[in-house]
C-alpha positions, 0 to 999 in steps of 0.5 A, spaced: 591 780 215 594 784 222 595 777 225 599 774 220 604 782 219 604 781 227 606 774 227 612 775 220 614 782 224 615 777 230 618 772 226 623 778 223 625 780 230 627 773 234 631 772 227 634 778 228 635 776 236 639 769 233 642 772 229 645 777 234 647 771 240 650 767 235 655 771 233 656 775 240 657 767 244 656 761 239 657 756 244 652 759 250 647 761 245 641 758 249 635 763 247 628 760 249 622 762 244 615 760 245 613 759 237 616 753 235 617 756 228 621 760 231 625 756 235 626 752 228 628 757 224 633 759 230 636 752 230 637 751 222 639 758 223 644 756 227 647 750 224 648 754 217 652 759 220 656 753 224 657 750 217 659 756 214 665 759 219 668 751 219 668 750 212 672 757 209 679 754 211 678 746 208 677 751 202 682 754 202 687 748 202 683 744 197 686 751 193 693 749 195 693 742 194 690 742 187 695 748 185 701 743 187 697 737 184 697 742 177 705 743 178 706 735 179 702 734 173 705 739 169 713 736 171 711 728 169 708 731 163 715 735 161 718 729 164 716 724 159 716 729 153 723 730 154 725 722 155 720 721 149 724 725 145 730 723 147 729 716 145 727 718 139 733 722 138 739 717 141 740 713 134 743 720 132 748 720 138 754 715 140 751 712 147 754 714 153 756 706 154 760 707 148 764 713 150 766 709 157 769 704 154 774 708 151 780 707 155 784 713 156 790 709 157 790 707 149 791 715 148 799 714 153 804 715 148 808 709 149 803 704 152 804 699 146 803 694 151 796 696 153 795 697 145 797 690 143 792 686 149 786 690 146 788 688 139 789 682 141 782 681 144 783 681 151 779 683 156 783 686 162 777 687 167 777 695 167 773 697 161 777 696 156 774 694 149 776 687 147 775 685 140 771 679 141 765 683 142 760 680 136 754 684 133 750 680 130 749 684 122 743 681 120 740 685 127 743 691 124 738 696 122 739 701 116 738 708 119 740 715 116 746 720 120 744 727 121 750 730 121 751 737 125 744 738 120 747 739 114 748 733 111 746 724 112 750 719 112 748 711 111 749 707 117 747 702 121 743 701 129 744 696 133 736 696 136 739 691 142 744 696 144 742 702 142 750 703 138 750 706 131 755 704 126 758 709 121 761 708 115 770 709 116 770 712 110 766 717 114 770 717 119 777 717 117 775 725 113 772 728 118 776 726 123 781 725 119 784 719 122 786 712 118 785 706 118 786 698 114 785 692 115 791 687 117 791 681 112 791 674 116 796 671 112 802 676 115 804 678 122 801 685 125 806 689 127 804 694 133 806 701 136 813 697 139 815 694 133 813 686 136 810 682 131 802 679 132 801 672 128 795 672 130 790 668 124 785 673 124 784 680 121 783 685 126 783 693 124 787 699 125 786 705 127 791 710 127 790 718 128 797 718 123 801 714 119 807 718 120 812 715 123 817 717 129 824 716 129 827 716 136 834 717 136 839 713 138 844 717 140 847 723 140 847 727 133 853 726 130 855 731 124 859 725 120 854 720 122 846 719 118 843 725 117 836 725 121 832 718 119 834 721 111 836 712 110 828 711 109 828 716 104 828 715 096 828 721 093 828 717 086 822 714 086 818 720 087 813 721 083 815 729 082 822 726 080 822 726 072 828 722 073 836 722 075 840 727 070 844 722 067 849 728 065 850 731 073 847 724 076 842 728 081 835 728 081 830 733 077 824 736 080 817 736 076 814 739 083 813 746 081 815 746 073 813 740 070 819 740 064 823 739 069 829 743 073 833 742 079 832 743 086 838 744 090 833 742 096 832 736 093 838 735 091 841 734 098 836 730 099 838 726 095 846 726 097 844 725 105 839 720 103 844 716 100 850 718 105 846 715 111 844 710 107 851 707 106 852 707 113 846 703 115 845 698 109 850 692 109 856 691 103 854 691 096 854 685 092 858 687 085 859 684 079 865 686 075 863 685 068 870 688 065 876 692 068 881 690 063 887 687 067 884 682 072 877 681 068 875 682 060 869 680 057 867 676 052 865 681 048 862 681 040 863 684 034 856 683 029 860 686 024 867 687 020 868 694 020 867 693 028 874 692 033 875 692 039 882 693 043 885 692 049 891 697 049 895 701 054 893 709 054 898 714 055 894 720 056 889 715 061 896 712 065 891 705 064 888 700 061 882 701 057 878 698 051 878 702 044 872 700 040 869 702 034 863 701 030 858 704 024 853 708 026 848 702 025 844 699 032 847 692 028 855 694 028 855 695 036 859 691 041 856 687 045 856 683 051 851 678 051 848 673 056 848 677 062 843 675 065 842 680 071 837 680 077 836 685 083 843 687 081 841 692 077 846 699 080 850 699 073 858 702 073 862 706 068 867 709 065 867 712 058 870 716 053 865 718 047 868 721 041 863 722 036 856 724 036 853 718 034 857 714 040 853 712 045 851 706 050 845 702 052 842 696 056 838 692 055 832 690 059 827 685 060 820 685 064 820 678 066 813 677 067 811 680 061 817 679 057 817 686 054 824 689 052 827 696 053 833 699 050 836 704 054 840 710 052 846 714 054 847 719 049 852 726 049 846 730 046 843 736 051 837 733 054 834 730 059 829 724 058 826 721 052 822 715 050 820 713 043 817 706 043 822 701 047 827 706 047 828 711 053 834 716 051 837 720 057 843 725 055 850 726 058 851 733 054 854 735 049 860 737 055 861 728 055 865 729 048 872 727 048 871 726 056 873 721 060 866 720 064 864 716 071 856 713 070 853 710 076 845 708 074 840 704 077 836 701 071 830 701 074 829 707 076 832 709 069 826 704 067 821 706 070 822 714 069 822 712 062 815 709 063 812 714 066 814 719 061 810 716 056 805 712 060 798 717 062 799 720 068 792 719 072 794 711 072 803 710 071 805 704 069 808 701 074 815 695 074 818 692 079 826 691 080 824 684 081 821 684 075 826 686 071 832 682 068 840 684 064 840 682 058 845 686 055 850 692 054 853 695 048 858 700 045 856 705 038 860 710 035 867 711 037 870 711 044 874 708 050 871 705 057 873 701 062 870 699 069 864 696 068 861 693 073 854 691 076 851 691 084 845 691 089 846 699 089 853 705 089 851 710 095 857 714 095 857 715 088 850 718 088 853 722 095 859 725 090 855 726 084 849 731 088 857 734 092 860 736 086 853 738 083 852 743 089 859 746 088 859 747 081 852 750 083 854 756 088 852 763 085 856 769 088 852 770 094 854 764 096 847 762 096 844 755 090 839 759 087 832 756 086 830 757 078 822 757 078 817 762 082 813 760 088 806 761 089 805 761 096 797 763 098 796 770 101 804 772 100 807 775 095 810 771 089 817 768 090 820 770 083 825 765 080 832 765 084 830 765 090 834 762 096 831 757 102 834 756 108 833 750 108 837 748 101 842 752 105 843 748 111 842 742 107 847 743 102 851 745 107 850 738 111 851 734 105 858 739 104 862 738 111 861 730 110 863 730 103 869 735 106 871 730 111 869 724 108 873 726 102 880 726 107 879 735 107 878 736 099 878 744 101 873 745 095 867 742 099 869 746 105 870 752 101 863 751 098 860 751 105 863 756 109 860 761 102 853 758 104 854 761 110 853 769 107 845 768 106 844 767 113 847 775 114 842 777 109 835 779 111 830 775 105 828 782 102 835 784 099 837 777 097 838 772 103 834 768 109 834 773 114 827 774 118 826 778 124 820 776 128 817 782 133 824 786 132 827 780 137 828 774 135 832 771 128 828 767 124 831 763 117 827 763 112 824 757 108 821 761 103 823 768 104 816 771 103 813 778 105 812 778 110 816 773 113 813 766 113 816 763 119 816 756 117 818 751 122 821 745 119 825 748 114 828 752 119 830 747 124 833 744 117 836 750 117 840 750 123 842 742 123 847 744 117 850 750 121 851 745 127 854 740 122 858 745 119 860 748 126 863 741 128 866 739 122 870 745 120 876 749 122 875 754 127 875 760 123 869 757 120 866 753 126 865 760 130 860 764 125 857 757 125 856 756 131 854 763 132 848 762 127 846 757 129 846 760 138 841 764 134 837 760 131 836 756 137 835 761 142 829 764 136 826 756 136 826 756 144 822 762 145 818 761 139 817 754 139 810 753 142 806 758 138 806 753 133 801 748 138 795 747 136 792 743 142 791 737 137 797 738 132 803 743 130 803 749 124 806 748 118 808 757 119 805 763 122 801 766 117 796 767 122 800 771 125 804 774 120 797 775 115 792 775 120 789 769 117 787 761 119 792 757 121 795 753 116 795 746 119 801 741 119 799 735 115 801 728 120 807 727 116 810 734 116 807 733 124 812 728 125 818 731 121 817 737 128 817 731 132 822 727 129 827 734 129 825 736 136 827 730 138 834 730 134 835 736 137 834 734 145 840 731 144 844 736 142 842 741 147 839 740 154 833 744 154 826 740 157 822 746 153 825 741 147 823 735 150 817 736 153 815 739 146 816 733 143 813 728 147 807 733 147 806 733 139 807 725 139 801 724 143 797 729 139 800 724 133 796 718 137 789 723 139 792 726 146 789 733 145 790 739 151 785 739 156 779 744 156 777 750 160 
């Protein structure tokens, strides 16, 4: 027992000694031991510690290496998670492929000849979309459009391609924008005006329909009004019809009984200025002027007579008829057979209430039959079966009167009275044929005749309408109310800027065309009182910030701001301004350096980015902006554009350059 304590606590000891020389010098170490066990233990002892010291480090790296490997690893896998959902996702997203095939240059207002090689199918080289890019439909897979996770709309994939197609009638509303498809049959006409007789159906898109007019000249104030020859006042559905008592439209746009609009009126009689201008002579037809042309007309009846006569009181020759009050007793004059000619020219005298004229009128395509009447009773349109009624007033008794009437017009306001409203029955002139025209009751006329249209006596008649209209404030009244949203209700008889100005338009033509009728002059410078008045106490005036003058369209509270009727405005005092003599060209002049000097310091709050608005309400009731629709977008272009020819100024110009683009999807730049 005592040898083996001895020889354990020597064992100890040598250990102990090893342990010591290893850690003092390693390298040296060269310890010698009798015990061959001891010497063993020493060299296995020696050799953990070596191992031990070395292998500390290697550790650590493995640590670090394994840390980055984690990191890489984490990365590929958020890597391939995103591209997977992002593959997954692309179909509801335009690729990017598609947008870099956009031409940008497609957007440059003018540009119609780049517009017409792409429409043409071309490929230019430089990315352009060439229409003869085929898609293979029975490919096209059917998917669904998430849009802004509201809503989904149907559309189409291209799995190849990875292009989603989503339906125009879509797009057109939410962007909107138009579209249509041209027919192979007739030529594509383009931005530039040329034509396009390529066989095959292509497709337009267009941001807007409205179209520009660019002016040709200088503004002429005796001249064609703006681009007013491609309006029709006549056709428009708010129109009920021509008042055949005053011969100017009357209005179903704010009271569907009807009234008259002196705003609409001028437009009626500049439309019809300007087109005498632009439209080549009139074909017509003389059916009876007494002297060099009498017709054959007939007497269905004994009690019926008809003389020629020479009438004092007139200083002319003149028909007398007479006849009973039966449609069977009228005079007649048969076998007219009249198409596209369809304008008819008058001048009668009715004694009794029971005289009248008529026409008859045929639908070639249906072979229906309408009478047409014109009858002095106090009323405006009436249809009962195939008659239409208009009235010439109690005011046309024992009254010579001058009636110029378009048949068509006048027959197809009478089928749209008694036609439902959701669906019109429409007829074309080049349906409708002349049959006849007859005389009842008893009365005097002369001067009949028919022709393709008679632009002045329209002109004339809205003329005379507006001087006979004028109220004491120089101003033609409105006769309904106005709702506008957000203002207060503009009662019955409020005054329109822009009725201002038209009117007075229509007046200095009518003062200088007539040769210097100081009636017409007379009027104008009346209208001319409305423009001193501020809108609260009866006029057109409004102060915008306590520094600019403004002309009201509708003389709101507060103050609307309306562009286009303002700019309307300030054409009829520059007509009248170089029309009139001095005495009343200045103050027009003086109004209308106001007005100009207002629109150049104004002009541009009405820039959206992408468009124009239609007034400031934004500004006058802290509201939304209300946004021009394309046509009323164009008409700022249109009058911008008039006006840079009138004053120099490149802030007009420019503007108007800008709001084209925006009419062909330029938009300001982002920040």
């Amino acid at each position: 027992m005592s040898q083996d304590l001895l020889a354990n606590a020597q064992y100890a000891v040598n250990k102990q000694k090893t342990c010591v020389v290893a850690l003092t010098s390693i390298k040296s170490a060269t310890c010698n031991h009798k015990n061959s066990r001891s010497n063993s233990n020493y060299k296995s002892s020696h050799n953990f510690i070596l191992f031990k010291r070395k292998r500390e480090p290697f550790v650590f790296v493995i640590m670090r290496l394994n840390l980055k490997a984690v990191l890489l690893f984490l990365t590929v896998i958020v890597m391939v998670i995103t591209c997977a959902v992002y593959m997954r996702c692309v179909e509801f997203t335009f690729p990017q492929d598609l947008v870099k095939r956009w031409d940008r240059r497609l957007y440059a207002v003018g540009n119609a000849d780049l517009l017409h090689d792409q429409l043409d199918g071309s490929d230019d080289g430089r990315g352009s979309i060439a229409a003869s890019d085929g898609v293979n439909l029975q490919e096209l897979q059917d998917i669904e459009c998430i849009i802004n996770q509201e809503y989904t709309v149907h559309c189409k994939r291209d799995g190849d391609n990875h292009e989603v197609y989503v339906p125009f009638s879509f797009l057109r509303h939410y962007f909107d924008i138009s579209g249509t498809m041209s027919s192979p049959a007739s030529p594509l006409t383009t931005i530039d005006g040329n034509s396009d007789s390529h066989a095959q159906s292509k497709f337009l898109w267009m941001h807007s329909t409205a179209k520009i007019n660019i002016p040709k000249g200088k503004y002429d104030s005796r001249g064609v009004f703006m681009y007013f020859e491609n309006y029709n006042v006549e056709i428009r559905d708010r129109v009920k019809c021509i008042s055949a008592a005053d011969g100017v439209p009357i209005s179903t746009q704010w009271e569907k009984k009807g009234y008259f609009y002196p705003t609409q009126i001028a437009q009626f009689a500049l439309s019809h200025y300007s087109k005498n201008l632009t439209e080549p002579e009139p074909r017509i037809r003389m059916l009876e002027n007494v002297d060099s042309v009498q017709a054959n007309w007939l007497l269905p009846a004994k009690i019926s007579n008809l003389t020629r006569i020479w009438h004092p009181k007139f200083n002319s020759s003149v028909i007398q008829y007479e006849t009973a009050i039966d449609f069977d007793s009228a005079i007649v004059l048969r076998e007219i057979n009249q198409t596209l000619d369809l304008v008819l020219s008058a001048d009668f005298l009715l004694v009794t209430n029971s005289s009248s004229l008529m026409i008859t009128v045929e639908n070639r395509e249906t072979k229906h039959t309408y009478r047409v009447h014109y009858i002095p009773v106090d009323l405006l349109l009436s249809v009962q079966d195939e008659n239409i009624y208009y009235g010439l007033g109690l005011q046309a008794l024992n009254k010579w009167h001058h009636l110029t009437r378009d048949l068509h017009i006048d027959v197809q306001k009478g089928l749209a009275l008694d036609s439902p409203k959701k669906s019109p029955i429409r007829v074309k002139r080049t349906d409708l044929r002349i049959l006849s025209i007859s005389f009842l009751g008893v009365g005097f006329f002369d001067n009949i005749s028919l022709s393709t249209y008679d632009h002045m006596a329209n002109f004339y008649d809205a003329a005379e309408w507006l001087v006979n209209n004028q109220d004491h404030t120089g101003g033609w009244p409105n006769p309904v109310r106005r709702s506008l949203n957000g203002f207060a209700e503009l009662k019955a008889g409020w005054l329109s800027a822009m009725g201002q100005g038209h009117a007075i338009s229509v007046l200095a033509r009518a003062y200088w065309k007539s040769g210097g009728d100081k009636r017409y002059l007379k009027a104008a410078a009346l209208g001319l009182k409305p423009y001193r008045v501020f809108s609260k106490d009866g006029g057109v005036l409004a102060h915008f910030m306590d520094k600019y003058f403004w002309y009201e369209e509708y003389p709101t509270t507060p103050a609307s701001f309306v562009l286009n009727g303002f700019i309307y405005s300030l054409l009829g005092l520059y007509d009248l301004n170089a029309t009139a003599p001095s005495f009343i060209a200045n103050e027009a002049g003086q109004f209308f350096q106001q007005g100009m000097n207002s629109l150049k310091n104004m002009l541009l709050l009405f820039d959206t980015g992408s468009g124009t608005s239609y007034d400031l309400r934004h500004l006058s009731l802290g509201v939304a902006p209300n946004l021009a629709r394309w046509d009323y977008h164009a008409t700022h272009v249109n009058q911008l554009l008039l006006l840079a020819t009138i004053d120099s100024d490149p802030l007009i110009s420019r503007t108007a350059e800008r709001w084209k683009g925006y009419m062909f999807g330029k938009r300001a730049k982002h920040n």
